[in-house]
C-alpha positions, 0 to 999 in steps of 0.5 A, spaced: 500 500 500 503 506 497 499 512 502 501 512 509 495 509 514 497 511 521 494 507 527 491 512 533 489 510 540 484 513 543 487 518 546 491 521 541 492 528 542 495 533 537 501 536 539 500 544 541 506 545 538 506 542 531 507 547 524 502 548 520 507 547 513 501 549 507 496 555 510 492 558 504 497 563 501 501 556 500 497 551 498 491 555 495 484 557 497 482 551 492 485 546 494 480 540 495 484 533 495 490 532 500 495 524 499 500 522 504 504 516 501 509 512 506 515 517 506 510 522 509 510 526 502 504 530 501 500 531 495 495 536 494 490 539 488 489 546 487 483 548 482 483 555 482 491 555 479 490 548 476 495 544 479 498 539 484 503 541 489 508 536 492 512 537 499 517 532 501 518 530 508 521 536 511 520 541 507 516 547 507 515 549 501 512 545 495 518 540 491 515 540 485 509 543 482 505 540 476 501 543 472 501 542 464 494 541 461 491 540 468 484 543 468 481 542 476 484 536 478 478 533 482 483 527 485 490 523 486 493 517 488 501 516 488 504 509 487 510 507 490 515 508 485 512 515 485 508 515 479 502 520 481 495 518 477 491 525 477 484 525 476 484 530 471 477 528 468 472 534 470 473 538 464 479 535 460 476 526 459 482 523 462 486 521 468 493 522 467 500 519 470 505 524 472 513 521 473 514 525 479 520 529 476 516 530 468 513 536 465 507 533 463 503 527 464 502 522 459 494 520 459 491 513 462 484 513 461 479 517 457 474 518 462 467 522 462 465 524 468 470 526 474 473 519 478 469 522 485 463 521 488 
């Protein structure tokens, strides 16, 4: 299983401490989907600028941003090895797969409504 899956006991608390790495001037006002993977690399849509942003563990600012062709991403999922599959269905017809270092995607899927429910 590619995205991270934490076990909480019952009296999990949040630290009082913790960094808030992506407010809304980062992430964007439109952001609607957020992925962990298993390194703790978090994956986010953001429709208002058509994109996916990526940090990796340790970062406060997004490591990559994908973009080209996207038009309001409506969901993402990332496998192990890093591929993200964007779920860019809504105005576009497609799903596509982003290697993680690419400047576009490549098309998996034609599609004719959004993955999601």
């Amino acid at each position: 299983v590619p995205f991270n899956q934490p076990k909480f006991c019952p009296s999990t608390t949040w630290n009082p401490n913790a960094i808030t790495f992506a407010n809304v001037s980062i992430a964007g006002a439109c952001s609607n989907v957020i992925f962990i993977n298993k390194t703790n690399g978090i994956y986010i849509t953001e429709n208002c600028y058509n994109q996916v942003q990526v940090w990796l563990e340790g970062n406060m600012t997004p490591v990559r941003t994908m973009s080209f062709g996207l038009n309001q991403p409506q969901g993402l999922f990332v496998k192990t090895n890093d591929n993200v599959f964007i779920d860019n269905a809504g105005y576009n017809g497609r799903v596509e797969r982003w290697a993680l270092n690419s400047s576009s995607g490549t098309i998996v899927m034609n599609v004719t409504a959004p993955l999601f429910n």
